[in-house]
N, C-alpha and C positions, 0 to 999 in steps of 0.2 A: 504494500500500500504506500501510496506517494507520500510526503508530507503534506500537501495541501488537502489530500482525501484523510490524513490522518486528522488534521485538524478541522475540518468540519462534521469529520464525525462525531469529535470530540464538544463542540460544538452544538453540533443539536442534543447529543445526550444531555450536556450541563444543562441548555432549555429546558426539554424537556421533562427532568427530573425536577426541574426548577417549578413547571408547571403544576407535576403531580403533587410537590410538597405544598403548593396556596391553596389547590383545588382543598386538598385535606384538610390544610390547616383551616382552612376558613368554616368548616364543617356544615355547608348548605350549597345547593347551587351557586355557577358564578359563569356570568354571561364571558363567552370567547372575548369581547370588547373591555370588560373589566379586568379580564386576565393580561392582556396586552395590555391597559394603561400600568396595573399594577405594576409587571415585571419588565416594564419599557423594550415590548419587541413589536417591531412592526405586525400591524393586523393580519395580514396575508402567513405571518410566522407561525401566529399565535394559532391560524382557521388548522393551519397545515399541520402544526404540534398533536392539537387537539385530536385531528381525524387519526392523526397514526397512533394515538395513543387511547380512542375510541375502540378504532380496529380490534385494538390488543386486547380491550377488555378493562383496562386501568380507567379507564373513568367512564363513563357513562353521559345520555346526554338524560337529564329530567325530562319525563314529556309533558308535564305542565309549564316549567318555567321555560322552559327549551334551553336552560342551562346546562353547565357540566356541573358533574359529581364526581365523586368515589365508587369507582365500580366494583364488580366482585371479584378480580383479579387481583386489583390492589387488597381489597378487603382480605381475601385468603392470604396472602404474603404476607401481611400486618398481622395475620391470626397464626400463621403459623411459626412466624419468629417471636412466638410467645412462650 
């Protein structure tokens, strides 16, 4: 792996995990738009973060608020490092 593909992968992990720890900490839905002001990443970052980490199971979207959550991926790893 080059260093430039080493360093954006490195990159979106930090985000992304960056992401999973507000959605958690914050303990309630939180609109992609909130997420992005929060953690100061461009919108377009913030849609992208979110769907790959949808995908995975790590957070979920609320279908009342159309928020993100804590999905049950995350929720098992949190239960099981217990």
């Amino acid at each position: 792996m080059s260093t430039a593909n080493s360093q954006d992968a490195s990159s979106i992990l930090t985000r992304s995990f960056a992401v999973t720890e507000f959605i958690a900490r914050t303990g309630r839905s939180v609109s992609v738009a909130e997420i992005g002001r929060e953690l100061d990443l461009p919108k377009p970052s913030a849609h992208r973060i979110c769907k790959i980490l949808e995908n995975m199971g790590i957070i979920v979207r609320d279908p009342i608020s159309k928020g993100m959550m804590v999905g049950p991926r995350l929720s098992a790893i949190a239960l099981n490092s217990m």
